[in-house]
Every structure is written in C-alpha cells, then in structure tokens.
N, C-alpha and C positions, 0 to 999 in steps of 0.2 A: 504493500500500500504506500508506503514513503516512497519508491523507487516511483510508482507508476503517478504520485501524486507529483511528484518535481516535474515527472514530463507532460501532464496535464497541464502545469502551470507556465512553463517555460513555451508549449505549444501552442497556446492561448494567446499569453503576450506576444508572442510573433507574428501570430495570424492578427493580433490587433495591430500593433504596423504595418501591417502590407494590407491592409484594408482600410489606416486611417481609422479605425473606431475604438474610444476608450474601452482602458481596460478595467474600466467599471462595468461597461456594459458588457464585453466578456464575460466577464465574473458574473452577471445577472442572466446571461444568456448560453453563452455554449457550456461553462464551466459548471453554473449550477446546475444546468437539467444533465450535463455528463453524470455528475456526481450523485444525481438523483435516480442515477436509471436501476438502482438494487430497489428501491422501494418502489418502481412501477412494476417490474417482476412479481415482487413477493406480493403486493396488493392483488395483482390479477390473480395470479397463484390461490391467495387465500379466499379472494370471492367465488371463484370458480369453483374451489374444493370445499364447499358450505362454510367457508368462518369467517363472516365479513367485522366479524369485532377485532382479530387480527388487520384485515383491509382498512380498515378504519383508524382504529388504535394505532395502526402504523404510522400514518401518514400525520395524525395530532400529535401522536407521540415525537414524533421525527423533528415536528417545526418546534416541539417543546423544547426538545433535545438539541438543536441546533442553535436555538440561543440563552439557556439558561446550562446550557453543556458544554457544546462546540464554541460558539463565541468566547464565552465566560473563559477557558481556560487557555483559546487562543492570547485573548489580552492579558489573563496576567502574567504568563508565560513572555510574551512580544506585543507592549501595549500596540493600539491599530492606529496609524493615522487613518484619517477621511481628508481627501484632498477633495472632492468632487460633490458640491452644495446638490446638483441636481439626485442627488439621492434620495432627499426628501418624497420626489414625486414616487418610487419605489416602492418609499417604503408607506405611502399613502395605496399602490397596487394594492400591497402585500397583506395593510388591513380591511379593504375591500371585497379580497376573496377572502377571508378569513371567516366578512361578517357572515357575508353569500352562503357558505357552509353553515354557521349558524341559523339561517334564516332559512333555509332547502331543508333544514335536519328537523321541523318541526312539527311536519308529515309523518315523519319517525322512517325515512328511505330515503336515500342518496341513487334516483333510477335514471332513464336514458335522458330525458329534457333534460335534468341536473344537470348531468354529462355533459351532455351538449352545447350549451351556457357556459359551464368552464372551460372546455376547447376553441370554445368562439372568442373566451376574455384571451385567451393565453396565445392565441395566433396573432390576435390582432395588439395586444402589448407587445411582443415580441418584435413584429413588424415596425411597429411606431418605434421602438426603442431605436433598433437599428438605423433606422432611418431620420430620425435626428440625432443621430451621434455622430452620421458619415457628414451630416452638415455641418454639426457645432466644429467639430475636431479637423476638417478640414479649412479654419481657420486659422489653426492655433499649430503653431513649430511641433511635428512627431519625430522622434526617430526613427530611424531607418530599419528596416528590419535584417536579421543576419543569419538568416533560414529560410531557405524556400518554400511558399505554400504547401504543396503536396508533401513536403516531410515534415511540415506544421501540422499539418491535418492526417498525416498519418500517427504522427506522435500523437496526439489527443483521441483518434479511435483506439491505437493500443492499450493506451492508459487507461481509457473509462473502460474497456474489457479486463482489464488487471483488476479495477478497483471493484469492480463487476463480482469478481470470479472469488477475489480475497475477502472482502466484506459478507458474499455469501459462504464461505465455509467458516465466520465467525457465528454469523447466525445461526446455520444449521446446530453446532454444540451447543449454545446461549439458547437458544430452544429447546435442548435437548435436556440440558441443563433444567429450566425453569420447568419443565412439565416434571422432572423427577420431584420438584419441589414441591408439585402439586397447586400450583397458581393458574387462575383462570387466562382462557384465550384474551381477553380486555388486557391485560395486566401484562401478559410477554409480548400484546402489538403494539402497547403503549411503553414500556418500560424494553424490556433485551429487544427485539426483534428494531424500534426504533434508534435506538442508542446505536445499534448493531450497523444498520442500514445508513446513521450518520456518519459513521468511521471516516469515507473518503472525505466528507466534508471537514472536516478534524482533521485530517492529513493534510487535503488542497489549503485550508483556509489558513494552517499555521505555517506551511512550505509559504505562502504568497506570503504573511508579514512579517516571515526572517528576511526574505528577498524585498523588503520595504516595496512593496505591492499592495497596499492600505485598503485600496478600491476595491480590488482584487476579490480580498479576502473578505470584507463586509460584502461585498457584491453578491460571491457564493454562496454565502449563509439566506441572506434576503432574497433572491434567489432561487435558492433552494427552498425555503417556505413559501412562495408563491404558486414555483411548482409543483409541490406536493399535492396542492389541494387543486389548482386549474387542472396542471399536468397528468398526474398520479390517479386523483380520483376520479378525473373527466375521465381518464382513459377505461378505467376500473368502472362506472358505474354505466359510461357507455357499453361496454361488455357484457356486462354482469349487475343487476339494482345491490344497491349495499343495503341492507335493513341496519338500522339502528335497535338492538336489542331492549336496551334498558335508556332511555330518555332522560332521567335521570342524573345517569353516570355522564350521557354523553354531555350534557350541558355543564356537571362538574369540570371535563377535564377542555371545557371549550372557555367557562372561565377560567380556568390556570392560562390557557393557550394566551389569551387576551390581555390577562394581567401581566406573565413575561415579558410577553411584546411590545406593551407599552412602558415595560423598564427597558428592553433595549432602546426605546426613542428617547427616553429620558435620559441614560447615559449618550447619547449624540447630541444633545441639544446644548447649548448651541452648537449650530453646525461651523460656525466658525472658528471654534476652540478644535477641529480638527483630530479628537483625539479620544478612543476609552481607554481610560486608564486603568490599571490595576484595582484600585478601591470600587470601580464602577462595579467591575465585571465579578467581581468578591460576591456584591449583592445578587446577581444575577444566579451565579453558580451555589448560591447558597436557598434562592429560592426553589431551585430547580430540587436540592438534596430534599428539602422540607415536601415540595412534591413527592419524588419519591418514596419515602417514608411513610407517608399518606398513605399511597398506595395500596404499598404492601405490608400494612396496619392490619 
C-alpha cells in the first residue's frame, strides 16, 4: 500500500501538469475515486449477497473514518497546508450529498431513483470541477511536467489495482476477525470493513503531505466522502435497492457523520490560516475513538 500509494500520488501530480489542472482537483477527482474503488466492490458485493447494513455501514463508516481517522492522524503526524481557498465550494458538495442521503434514507431504502440522482450529482460535479480548473490554472505559472502521460496514467491504474488488491486482503481477516467476535453486520460495515476500505486513503493522503502536497491530501479525503455516497452508493443502489434495517441506528450514525464533518470545516476555517494543525486534528481523532467505543458498547 505505501509502495502503490507514492505512485498514485506522484502519477496524479504529473498528469496534473501536462493537463494544467490543480492538484487539488486531482486529489478530488482521479485520486479520490482511485482510492475509493475497495469500497464500490465490497458495497456491491454486500448488496448483492443480502447484507446491505455492510453496503451501507460501509460507505458512512468510510467518510466517518476518513476524517475523524485518516485526516486526524495524517495532520498530527504532517500538519496539512491548504493553499487553494476554492475548497470551500467542495466541501459545500461534500455536505450536500451527505444531506441527500439523509433525506433518500427516510423511506427507510436507498433504490434505483436514489441511485440515479447520485450518479447525475457526481458526473456533473466532476465535469464542472474539471473544467474550471483547466480555466482558473491556465492563468497562473505550472510546472512542467517530467513524465509522460501514458506512464502517468499507467502509474495510477497500477496503483489503484495494488491498493485495490492490499486493502482487500486487510478486510477479508478484519472481517474474519470481527464475526469470531461475534459483532453484528452494522458494526464490521461501519467500524473494520470501513477503516479497512480507508487504508489507501491513509496511505495516499499522508505520502501527498510528506511531499508538501497540502491540496492533494485534503483533496483525497473530501473527495473521497463525496464519493462514497454519489459514487459508491449511486452505483450500489442503482444495482441492487439498499434497505435500511433499523432507522434508528441509521440516523445515529448519520448524526456522528455530520457532527465530524462539521469539525473538519471548523479546523479549516479560516481558510486563510492555510493550515490543520496538530491540536485540531487531536479533537477530531478523538471524537472519532469516542464513536467507536459507542459502538461496540
């Protein structure tokens, strides 16, 4: 995962020079849904083979995990600069499908319109991203790139197939693990199976802020929670309808989702201070524990 996550990231930033597109939007756009592709597997996987509290719990669990987990221990480890103000609009995406899920889950099923509605928000964010980035940044001094396309982009399908193949034989044990434990399906798609499926994001997002890659690595994370829930579940419930078991639980772990999330906007703000620091991400990784714990109370 370290090996294939360095070439995901060094792949990425190249292709964002020979394309003139920040590498923020990389990080928001090829890097995260790379990084993302273990948890569309194992959601479709688990819908299809009747356990959509895994499909589900995955994908909440994942964005839980990715910033009261992954974030949290990338900055205290290498606090993160933020060079790039326009993250804001991101991370305004990021709580819009979030709400979206909240507000599709009250029918108690995530089915094919759902689906469909997230696939429509995530083509057409995706699109718009890109194409004001090739505008803004074709104003602005890039460097030059010092890798050709085609070994750019072969380096980055190698990578997201490494990080692919190594994060699932983490899960398979971490699964295998938790059922000896005797813990419900909710509980290993929300807690091992999500943590598990975050790995490469934990790998890409701390290789991107050794390499002082600031964007990068916030990019990934945000990112990667918008596609979990466009991406991951549009694909998963266009598939397969996700029932929501217990209505309940699922609005529990939708407020933890929403409270995290709005400490990560809290440790950014102002976006002009450029930076999470250590003491931010302390709170973060701490609320995260305190979930857990809950959990599996």
């Amino acid at each position: 995962m370290i090996f294939c996550g360095n070439w995901l990231v060094t792949g990425s930033v190249q292709l964002a020079r020979h394309f003139k597109i920040s590498t923020l939007v990389v990080g928001l756009t090829i890097v995260a849904y790379g990084t993302a592709t273990p948890e569309i597997f194992i959601s479709v996987k688990a819908a299809i083979g009747g356990a959509p509290d895994i499909a589900l719990g995955n994908v909440i669990g994942s964005n839980i995990a990715n910033i009261g987990c992954i974030m949290a221990i990338v900055a205290m480890i290498c606090p993160v600069p933020i060079r790039n103000r326009a993250i804001g609009f991101d991370i305004i995406m990021m709580f819009f499908v979030t709400f979206l899920l909240l507000f599709f889950g009250f029918n108690g099923m995530i089915g094919l319109f759902e689906g469909i509605c997230f696939l429509t928000i995530l083509i057409a964010y995706s699109v718009w991203t890109i194409v004001k980035s090739k505008k803004t940044t074709q104003t602005k001094e890039t460097l030059p790139p010092t890798m050709k396309p085609l070994i750019a982009v072969s380096m980055i399908l190698v990578s997201i197939a490494g990080l692919y193949f190594s994060s699932g034989w983490f899960v398979d044990g971490a699964r295998e693990l938790a059922l000896q434990w005797g813990v419900s399906e909710r509980v290993i798609g929300i807690s091992i199976v999500a943590v598990g499926t975050s790995a490469p994001e934990l790998t890409t997002s701390l290789i991107a802020a050794f390499r002082k890659e600031g964007d990068l690595s916030v990019g990934n994370i945000i990112g990667s929670n918008f596609f979990n829930i466009a991406g991951v579940l549009g694909i998963t419930a266009t598939i397969r309808t996700v029932d929501i078991a217990d209505k309940t639980l699922f609005f529990t772990d939708m407020t933890w989702l929403f409270g995290i999330t709005i400490g990560l906007l809290l440790t950014m703000i102002p976006l002009s201070k450029g930076k999470i620091t250590r003491w931010e991400s302390l709170w973060l990784l701490l609320a995260f524990a305190v979930y857990m714990v809950i959990l599996y109370r």
